[in-house]
DOLUM-841792 format. One record per residue (C-alpha): x, y, z. Coordinates in steps of 0.02 Angstrom, whole numbers, plus 50000, padded with zeros to 5 digits. Example, Ala and Ser with C-alpha at 12.3 -4.5 7.8 and 13.67 -1.06 7.14 Angstrom:
BEGIN
506154977550390/506844994750357/
//
This chain:
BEGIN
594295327753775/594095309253837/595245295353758/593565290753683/593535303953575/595555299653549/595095283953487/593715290153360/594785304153287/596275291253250/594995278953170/594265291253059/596145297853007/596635279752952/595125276152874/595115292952757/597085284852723/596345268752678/595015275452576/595785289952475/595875287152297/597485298952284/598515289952399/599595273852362/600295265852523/602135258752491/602905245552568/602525241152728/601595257552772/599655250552752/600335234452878/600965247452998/599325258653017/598085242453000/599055234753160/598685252253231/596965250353173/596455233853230/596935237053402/595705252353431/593975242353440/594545233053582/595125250353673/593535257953624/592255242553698/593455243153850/593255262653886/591365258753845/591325249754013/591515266454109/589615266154055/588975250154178/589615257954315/588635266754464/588865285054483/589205284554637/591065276654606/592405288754616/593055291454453/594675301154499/595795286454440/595045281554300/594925300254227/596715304454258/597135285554164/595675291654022/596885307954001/598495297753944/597735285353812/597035300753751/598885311253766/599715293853682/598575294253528/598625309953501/600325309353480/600265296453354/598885307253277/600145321653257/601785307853199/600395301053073/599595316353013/601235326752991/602125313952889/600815311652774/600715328652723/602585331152684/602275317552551/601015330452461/601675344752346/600945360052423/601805371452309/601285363852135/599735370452070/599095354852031/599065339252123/599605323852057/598195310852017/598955297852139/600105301552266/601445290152358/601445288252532/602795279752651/602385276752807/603885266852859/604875278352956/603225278653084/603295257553130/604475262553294/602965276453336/601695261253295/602485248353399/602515260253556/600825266153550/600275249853537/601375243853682/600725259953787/599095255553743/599325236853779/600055240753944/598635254153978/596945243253943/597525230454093/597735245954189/596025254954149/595195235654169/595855235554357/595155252954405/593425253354321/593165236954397/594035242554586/593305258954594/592955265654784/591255274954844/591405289554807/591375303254971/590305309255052/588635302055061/587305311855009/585815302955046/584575312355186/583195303055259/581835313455318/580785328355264/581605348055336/580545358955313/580735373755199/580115392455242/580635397755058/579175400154940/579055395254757/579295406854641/578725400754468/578095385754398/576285386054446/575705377454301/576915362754304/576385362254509/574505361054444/575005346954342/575905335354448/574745337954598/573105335554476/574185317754433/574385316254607/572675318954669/571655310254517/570485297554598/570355277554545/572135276554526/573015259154515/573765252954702/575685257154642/575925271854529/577655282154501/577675297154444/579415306854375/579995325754409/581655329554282/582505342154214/584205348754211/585225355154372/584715369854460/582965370054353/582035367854520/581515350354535/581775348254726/580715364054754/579225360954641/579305341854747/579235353854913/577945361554860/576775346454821/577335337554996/576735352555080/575195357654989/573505354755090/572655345354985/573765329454952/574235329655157/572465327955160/572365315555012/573865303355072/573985299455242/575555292155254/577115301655169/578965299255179/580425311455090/582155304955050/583235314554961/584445300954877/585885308654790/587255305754681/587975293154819/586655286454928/586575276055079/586225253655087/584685253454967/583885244255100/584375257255233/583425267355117/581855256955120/581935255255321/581835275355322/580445275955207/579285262155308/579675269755457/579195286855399/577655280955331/577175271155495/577665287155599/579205278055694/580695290755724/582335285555665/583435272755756/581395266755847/581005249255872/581195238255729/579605234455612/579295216855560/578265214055409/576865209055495/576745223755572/577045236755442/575625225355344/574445230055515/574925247955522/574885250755325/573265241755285/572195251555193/573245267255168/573925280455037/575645282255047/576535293754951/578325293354944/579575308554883/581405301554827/582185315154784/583975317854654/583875300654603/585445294654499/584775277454479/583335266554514/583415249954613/581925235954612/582345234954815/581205251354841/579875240954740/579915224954844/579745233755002/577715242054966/577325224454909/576525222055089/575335235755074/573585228255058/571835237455013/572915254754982/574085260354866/575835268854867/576215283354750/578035285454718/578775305854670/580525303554583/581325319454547/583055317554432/584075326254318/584005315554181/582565304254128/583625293254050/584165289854257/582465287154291/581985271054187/581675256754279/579895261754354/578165261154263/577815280354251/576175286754260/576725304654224/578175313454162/578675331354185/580105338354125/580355353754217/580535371454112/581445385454132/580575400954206/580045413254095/580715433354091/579255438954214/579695424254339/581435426054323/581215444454364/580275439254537/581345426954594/583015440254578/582075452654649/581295443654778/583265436854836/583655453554833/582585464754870/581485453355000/579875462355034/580455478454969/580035483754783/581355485254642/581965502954646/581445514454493/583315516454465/583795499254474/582275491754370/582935491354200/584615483654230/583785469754335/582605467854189/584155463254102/585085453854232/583755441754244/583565438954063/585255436054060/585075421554187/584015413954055/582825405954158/583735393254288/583095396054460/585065391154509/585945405954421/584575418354483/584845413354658/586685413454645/586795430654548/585565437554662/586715430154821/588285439954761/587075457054701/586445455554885/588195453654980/588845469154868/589245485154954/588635490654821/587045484954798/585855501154773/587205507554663/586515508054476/588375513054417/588695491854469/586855484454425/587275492054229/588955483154266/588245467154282/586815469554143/588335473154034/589205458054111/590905471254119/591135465454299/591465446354371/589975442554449/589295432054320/590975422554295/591005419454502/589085415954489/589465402954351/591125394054447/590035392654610/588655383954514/590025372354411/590075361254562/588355357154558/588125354754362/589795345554328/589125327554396/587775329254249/589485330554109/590565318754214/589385301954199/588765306854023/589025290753922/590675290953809/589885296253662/588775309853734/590125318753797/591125324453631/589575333153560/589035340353725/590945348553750/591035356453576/589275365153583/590035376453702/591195383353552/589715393753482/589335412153569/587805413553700/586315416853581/586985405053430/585745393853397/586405381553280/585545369153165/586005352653195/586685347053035/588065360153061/588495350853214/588725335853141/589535341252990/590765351153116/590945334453215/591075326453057/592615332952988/593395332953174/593325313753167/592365315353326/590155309253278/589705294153330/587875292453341/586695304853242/585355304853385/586785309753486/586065327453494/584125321853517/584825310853697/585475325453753/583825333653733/582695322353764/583565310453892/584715319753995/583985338953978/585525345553939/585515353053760/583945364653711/583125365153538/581935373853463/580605362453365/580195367553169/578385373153182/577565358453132/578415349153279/578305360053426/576755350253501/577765335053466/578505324753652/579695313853558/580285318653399/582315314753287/583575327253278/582965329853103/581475337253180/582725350553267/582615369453196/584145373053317/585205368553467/586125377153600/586705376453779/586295388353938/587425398253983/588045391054128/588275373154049/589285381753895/590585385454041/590945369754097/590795363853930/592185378453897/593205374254062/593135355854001/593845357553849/595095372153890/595655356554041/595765343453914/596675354053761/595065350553630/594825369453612/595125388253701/594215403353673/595035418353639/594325434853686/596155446953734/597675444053709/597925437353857/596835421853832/598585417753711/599685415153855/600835400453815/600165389053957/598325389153930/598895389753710/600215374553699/599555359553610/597715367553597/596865355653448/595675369353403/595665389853429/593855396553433/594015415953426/592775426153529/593475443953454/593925440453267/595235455753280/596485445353378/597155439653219/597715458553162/598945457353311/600575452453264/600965446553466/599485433553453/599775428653277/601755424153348/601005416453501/599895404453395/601455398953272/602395395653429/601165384753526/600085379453435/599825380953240/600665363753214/599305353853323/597795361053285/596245356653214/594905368853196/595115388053174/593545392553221/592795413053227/591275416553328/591635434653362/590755449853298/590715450553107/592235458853054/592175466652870/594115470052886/595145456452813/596505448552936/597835439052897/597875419252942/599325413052878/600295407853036/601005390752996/599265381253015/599885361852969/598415350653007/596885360952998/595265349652968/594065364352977/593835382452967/592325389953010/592445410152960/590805415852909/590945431253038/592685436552955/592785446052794/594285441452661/594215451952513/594765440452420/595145419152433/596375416952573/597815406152450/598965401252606/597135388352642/597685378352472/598995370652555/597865364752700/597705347852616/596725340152776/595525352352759/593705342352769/592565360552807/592755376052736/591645391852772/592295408552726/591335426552683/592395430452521/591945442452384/593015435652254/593215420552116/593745403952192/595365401152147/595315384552001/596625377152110/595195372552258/595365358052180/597065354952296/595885353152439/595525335152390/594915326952554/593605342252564/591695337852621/590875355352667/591165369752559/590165386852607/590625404352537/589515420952581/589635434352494/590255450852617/588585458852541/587205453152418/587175464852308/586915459552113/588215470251993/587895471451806/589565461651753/589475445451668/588935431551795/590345423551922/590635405551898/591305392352013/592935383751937/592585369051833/593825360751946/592435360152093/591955342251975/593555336152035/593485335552216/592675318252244/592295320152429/591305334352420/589455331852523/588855347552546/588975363752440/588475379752463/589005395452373/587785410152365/587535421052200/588885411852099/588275399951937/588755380751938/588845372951776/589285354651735/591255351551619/590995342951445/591995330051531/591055317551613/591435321151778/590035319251924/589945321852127/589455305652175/589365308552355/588735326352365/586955326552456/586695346252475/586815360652357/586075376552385/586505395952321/586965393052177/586395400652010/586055390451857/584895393751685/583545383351613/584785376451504/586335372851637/585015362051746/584705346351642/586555344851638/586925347851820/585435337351857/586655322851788/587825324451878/587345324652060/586545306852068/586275305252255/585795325052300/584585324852450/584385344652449/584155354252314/584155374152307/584495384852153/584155400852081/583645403951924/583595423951839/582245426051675/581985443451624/580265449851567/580545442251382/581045423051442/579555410351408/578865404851559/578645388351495/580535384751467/580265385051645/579255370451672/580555361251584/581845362651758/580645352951845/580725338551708/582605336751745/582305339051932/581195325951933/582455311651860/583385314752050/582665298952129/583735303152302/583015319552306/581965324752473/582245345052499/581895354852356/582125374352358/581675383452201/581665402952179/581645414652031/582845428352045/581805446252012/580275437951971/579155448451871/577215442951883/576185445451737/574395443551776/574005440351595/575115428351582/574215414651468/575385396551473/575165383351336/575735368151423/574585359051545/574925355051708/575615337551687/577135345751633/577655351651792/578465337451874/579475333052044/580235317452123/579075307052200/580105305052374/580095321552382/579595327752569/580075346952576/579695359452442/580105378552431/579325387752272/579795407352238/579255418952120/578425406051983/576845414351932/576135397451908/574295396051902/573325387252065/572725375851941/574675366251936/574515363352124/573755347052090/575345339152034/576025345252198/574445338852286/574795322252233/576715319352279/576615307152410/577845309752532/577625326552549/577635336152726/578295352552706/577445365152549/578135382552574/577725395652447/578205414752422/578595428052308/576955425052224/577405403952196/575795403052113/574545416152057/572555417152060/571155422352174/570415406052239/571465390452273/570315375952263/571395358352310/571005342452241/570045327052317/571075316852446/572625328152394/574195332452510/573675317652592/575405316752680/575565337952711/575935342352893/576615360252864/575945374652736/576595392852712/576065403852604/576955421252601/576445435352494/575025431452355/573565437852279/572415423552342/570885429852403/570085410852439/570605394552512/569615379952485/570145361352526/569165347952460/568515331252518/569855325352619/571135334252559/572545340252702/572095324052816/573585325852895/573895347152898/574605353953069/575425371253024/574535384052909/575425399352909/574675414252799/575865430152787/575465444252697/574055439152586/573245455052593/571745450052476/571425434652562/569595434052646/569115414552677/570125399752729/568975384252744/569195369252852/570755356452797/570035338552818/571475338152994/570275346653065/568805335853075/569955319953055/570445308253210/572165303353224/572155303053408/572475320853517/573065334653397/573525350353389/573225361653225/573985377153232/573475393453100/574645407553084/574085423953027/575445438252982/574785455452907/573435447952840/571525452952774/570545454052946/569415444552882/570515430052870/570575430153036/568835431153047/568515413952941/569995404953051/569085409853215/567735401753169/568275385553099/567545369853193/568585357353278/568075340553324/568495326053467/570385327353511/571025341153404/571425357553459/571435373553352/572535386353391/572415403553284/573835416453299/573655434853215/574785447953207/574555463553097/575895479553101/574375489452996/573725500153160/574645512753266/575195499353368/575725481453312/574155468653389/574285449953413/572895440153422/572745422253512/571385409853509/571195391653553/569715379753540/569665361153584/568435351053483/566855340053588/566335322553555/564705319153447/564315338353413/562655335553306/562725354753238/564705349053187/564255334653099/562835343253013/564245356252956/565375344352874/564025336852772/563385352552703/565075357552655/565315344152574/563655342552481/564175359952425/565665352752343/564815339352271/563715350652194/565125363252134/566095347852063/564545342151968/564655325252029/563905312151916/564415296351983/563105290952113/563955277952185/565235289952244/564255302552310/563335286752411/564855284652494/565575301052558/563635305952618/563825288152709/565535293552770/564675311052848/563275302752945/564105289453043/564685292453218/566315297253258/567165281753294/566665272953152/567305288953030/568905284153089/568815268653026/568205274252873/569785284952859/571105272252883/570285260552753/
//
């Protein structure tokens, strides 16, 4: 942990002090943590300055200085945090409404920190601003030939050399290669400096490979004109004249490769280059390195896939040779387990080679099962090389990077539980934090929510999840292990005193450890009075354990993977507690309320399984806990007191059961809610149109933007006649995410939907809404990028005049009636290149059918997917059409179509109809006009 995250974590402490409404400082104790206070801002812009400098300073000083501010707050942390929790009652079962908090017997603790830190600042000043080149040089000027092939990445080779090769090009053009280390940068550059047809193309080339600490920039420069004049090194001397004489007319290209940062000197030395132009090949492992040049390409370089990752081990192996028969299968999984970086493959593949052992299947199954060390020796060797790319991370990338490596190799994790994690840690900063990670320095991977995955630059909110590889969750591990944030437990053994003493947070690997009386001792003795975070990522356990082992200052506890029969009572006296998940059968206990600095609060049930018993209830005293932001609690009801009590910051609330009745009450009481999802049980005899009435309290939630709305055991009746119109189904207006279950409604009340305007996401299951033919209304969903519809009767889809302008996603599963899905107005529409995207699960073939042939037009792409289990064998289907400019026979389609409307909607009003046949028959360009006014 850097002092940078010190410095956040002690902020956030004093500031919950500050703000609680149950504390009351005495005497001198809010002077004595404000001095503390004030002087943090100034430490923080001064460890900030770590950021200006070059990576190619040696840090060595400066880290080992960074390690004591952060050992000196922490112990203030622990003085601060300890005495204010002796001045809380943990034994009364109910809190006082204000408690009294001294603070005066910490001033001595204050005054030396401050001192310390005082003393420390001048310190840190002098060696940020005196820090010595780093050793040794890495820079290599010159091309050395490789006799290694490329294995992999043909299509990302295409690309850059069709950049590379594409004619009329301006005289200066750079072009970027990035991507994380070991992802195979430097060899997909190779491969483009030695192809044919760009020797042919550029007639003058120069490589240097640059690296993390490179030579005189302008040593640089003199290495790259004299390659690209064909002088040896250390030759005679070139004056400009000269290299204008030998350069006129010519294209250059120039390779720099493992650039750490850019520098205008390699700029100002092609300026004499006249009637030819220079193309400039970065390669880099972060793009945020990169800036500085005008790109005319980037290409962020991807991991190979399972096929290519199986050549390349084998290929290191094996050489020429096949895979043997008996080794096939556990290489399969070897090289899956590699997940794609060209760096691990190689290295794996080194040590399988070197093995005595290395026709023996007994070890290849060794290594698929990862029972053996070669994976851990793989992943030290390649530490070396990755551990630059976490060592100049900016201070506030590197907190969030080091705790994704808590979560277990194939957790993907959404990225609100990140930051709520980080949250209650005291430790986020920034909330696009995770997306410059992604995006800017490669080193966190996300998958994209459907309607985003054509996206290039999208917000974290546009995340589905996030992860690390492999190989960067051990350093991220090592890292944190080094610097006391957190240790993963696996065996007893991993509880040793000298890797457990003064450990801030325990993330268990093998939830069991906790049954063992040896490690439960071992964690009271070294570390249950620091800590942080109990965190369990093993295995889920359905065996309760017990937990109790003298935990003091626990902020979070994240034990969805660990079963407790019933709720663990020694957590009530956890009064720092700020996230709470536990899988837990029984009643919340009413005195949760203790828990009074609590912001996430998430309870599974062990199994979801409805008994016939008079419903479970969460304790009225939930109203009482005034920090609570996010709650989640599946299968239990929520009702509001008769007191007026309300939850003025919560913003999420999903599980939970309520009644038609229940909900215009709740609705009052949860005035800034920003996700909404409840579940509501009718039986056969309810009236359906009590139903509507939810929505009319739903609707007075201004704040509201995620709504998720499901009927418990929803019985469909297909004769079901409702009296009310449509108008009586209402939602918020800023709503921009709906989720409808087992409704019933009619099509018919889609148009209130239709006409929300902020709308992106529509998804709808369990028979949402009823009826063969779904005809949507004129310019409706005019926001909708993202439609699902899951198990209906609907045997037709029909969008009208320019309704679904902006639709992206359509996925269809299981609508086994359905038959024809006409054209959504995004697919004639021009917003610039797009890609639509249909997804067809175990549906009517002849939905496919209809999808196949829908008509694109100019820049949008179509892509249909189809999968259906109903044969012997499950089939997938894949087709993709790009649309043409000025197709006469596509024009011609979208005005009959829409004439056919027209004449379905028995149109009256002339001077309407004028218009939309005058919107058909212009030319493209101008219809895009037409659209945006």
């Amino acid at each position: 942990m850097t002092a940078f995250g010190g410095v956040l974590s002690l902020r956030n402490t004093i500031d919950n002090i500050l703000s609680c409404s149950r504390f009351s400082l005495v005497g001198g104790s809010q002077q004595i943590i404000d001095v503390v206070h004030n002087e943090l801002d100034p430490l923080q812009q001064i460890l900030e300055k770590l950021d200006g400098t070059s990576p190619s300073r040696s840090r060595k000083k400066v880290n080992a200085l960074d390690g004591r501010i952060k050992d000196a707050i922490w112990r203030f942390e622990d003085s601060l945090e300890s005495l204010l929790i002796q001045h809380i009652p943990s034994q009364s079962e109910i809190l006082p409404e204000i408690v009294s908090i001294d603070l005066q017997s910490l001033e001595s603790d204050a005054n030396s920190l401050i001192h310390t830190l005082k003393d420390m600042k001048e310190e840190y000043l002098y060696e940020v601003e005196n820090m010595p080149l780093d050793q040794p040089i890495s820079s290599i000027i010159g091309f050395h030939r490789s006799n290694s092939k490329m294995i992999g990445l043909s299509d990302q080779f295409q690309q850059v050399k069709a950049n590379l090769l594409r004619g009329d090009l301006p005289w200066r053009l750079e072009h970027a290669i990035y991507g994380t280390a070991g992802i195979g940068k430097t060899a997909l550059a190779i491969q483009i400096y030695e192809d044919a047809e760009i020797q042919s193309k550029y007639e003058c080339r120069a490589w240097v490979t640059v690296g993390r600490v490179p030579q005189p920039m302008s040593q640089i420069a003199r290495g790259i004109l004299a390659q690209l004049c064909g002088i040896t090194q250390g030759g005679e001397e070139i004056s400009d004249h000269s290299l204008e004489e030998r350069l006129y007319g010519k294209k250059c290209l120039i390779v720099l490769d493992d650039v750490w940062q850019t520098s205008n000197l390699w700029k100002d030395s092609f300026l004499n280059i006249k009637n030819g132009y220079v193309h400039i090949l970065l390669t880099g492992r972060h793009r945020k390195l990169l800036n500085g040049f005008l790109y005319r390409s980037w290409h962020e370089v991807r991991f190979l896939n399972e096929e290519e990752s199986m050549d390349l081990l084998c290929e290191k192996v094996f050489g020429d040779e096949i895979c043997p028969p008996q080794l096939h299968k556990a290489a399969t999984k070897i090289a899956k387990l590699c997940e794609g970086l060209p760096l691990l493959i190689l290295t794996v593949a080194d040590i399988l080679s070197k093995s005595e052992q290395n026709r023996n299947p007994v070890y290849w199954n060794e290594v698929a099962e990862m029972r053996n060390s070669v994976f851990t020796d793989a992943y030290n060797r390649i530490s070396k090389v990755l551990s630059p790319s976490y060592n100049y991370l900016p201070q506030h990338l590197k907190m969030p990077f080091m705790f994704m490596g808590v979560f277990p190799q194939d957790y993907h994790t959404p990225p609100s539980k990140i930051i709520d994690m980080l949250t209650a840690e005291g430790l986020w900063y920034d909330r696009e934090c995770l997306r410059e990670l992604a995006f800017y320095y490669s080193l966190v991977l996300r998958s994209l929510k459907s309607v985003f995955r054509s996206s290039h630059e999208v917000s974290v909110s546009d995340f589905k999840t996030c992860w690390l590889h492999s190989s960067w969750r051990h350093v991220c591990r090592g890292e944190a292990s080094k610097n006391k944030f957190y240790l993963l437990l696996n065996k007893l053994i991993d509880a040793e005193e000298k890797g457990l003493k003064g450990q801030r947070s325990l993330c268990l690997e093998n939830n069991i450890l906790f049954g063992i009386k040896e490690f439960r001792d071992s964690v009271r003795l070294n570390c249950a009075s620091s800590a942080r975070s109990l965190l369990f990522y093993g295995p889920y356990h359905q065996y309760p354990i017990p937990i109790d082992v003298g935990f003091m200052l626990l902020r979070e506890i994240d034990a969805l993977t660990q079963r407790f029969y019933t709720f663990p009572i020694e957590i009530l006296s956890l009064v720092q507690l700020k996230y709470l998940a536990l899988t837990c059968n029984g009643d919340l206990p009413a005195t949760i309320s203790k828990l009074f600095n609590l912001r996430v609060l998430i309870i599974h049930p062990h199994q979801k399984i409805r008994y016939c018993r008079a419903p479970s209830y969460v304790p009225i005293q939930i109203w009482d806990m005034q920090e609570l932001e996010h709650i989640e609690i599946l299968g239990k009801s929520l009702v509001a007191p008769s007191h007026v009590a309300s939850l003025k910051n919560l913003s999420t609330l999903v599980g939970v059961n309520a009644s038609v009745c229940t909900l215009l009450e709740l609705s009052r009481r949860i005035p800034s809610i920003k996700k909404l999802g409840i579940h509501i049980e009718l039986t056969p005899y309810d009236d359906h149109n009590d139903l509507l009435s939810c929505f009319g309290c739903i609707s007075t939630l201004g704040s509201l933007e995620t709504l998720k709305f499901s009927i418990t055991n929803p019985v469909i009746k297909h004769s079901q006649v409702f009296s009310v119109t449509p108008e009586k189904l209402r939602f918020p207006r800023n709503l921009k995410k709906l989720h409808l279950r087992g409704m019933g409604l009619p099509w018919e009340y889609m148009d209130v939907i239709g006409s929300l305007p902020s709308l992106k996401v529509l998804k709808l299951r369990s028979y949402a809404f009823r009826g063969s033919h779904w005809k949507a209304k004129r310019h409706s969903f005019s926001s909708l990028e993202f439609l699902l519809i899951e198990e209906s009767d609907l045997v037709q889809w029909k969008p009208a005049y320019l309704s679904f302008l902006r639709l992206k996603y359509l996925s269809l599963k299981h609508c086994y009636k359905l038959k024809e899905i006409h054209r959504p107005a995004s697919v004639y529409a021009e917003f610039g290149r797009m890609i639509i995207e249909i997804e067809l699960e175990d549906c009517n073939p002849l939905a496919l059918t209809c999808a196949s042939q829908l008509q694109p037009t100019n820049d949008v792409r179509l892509r249909v997917t189809a999968s259906s289990s109903f044969y012997e064998k499950p089939i997938t289907f894949n087709y993709e059409r790009d649309g043409a400019d000025y197709i006469y026979e596509l024009e011609r389609s979208i005005l009959e179509t829409e004439d056919e409307n027209d004449d379905e909607d028995n149109m009256t009003d002339s001077e309407d109809t004028d218009k939309e046949n005058d919107f058909e028959i212009m030319p493209t360009g101008e219809r895009m006009a037409k659209f945006q006014h």
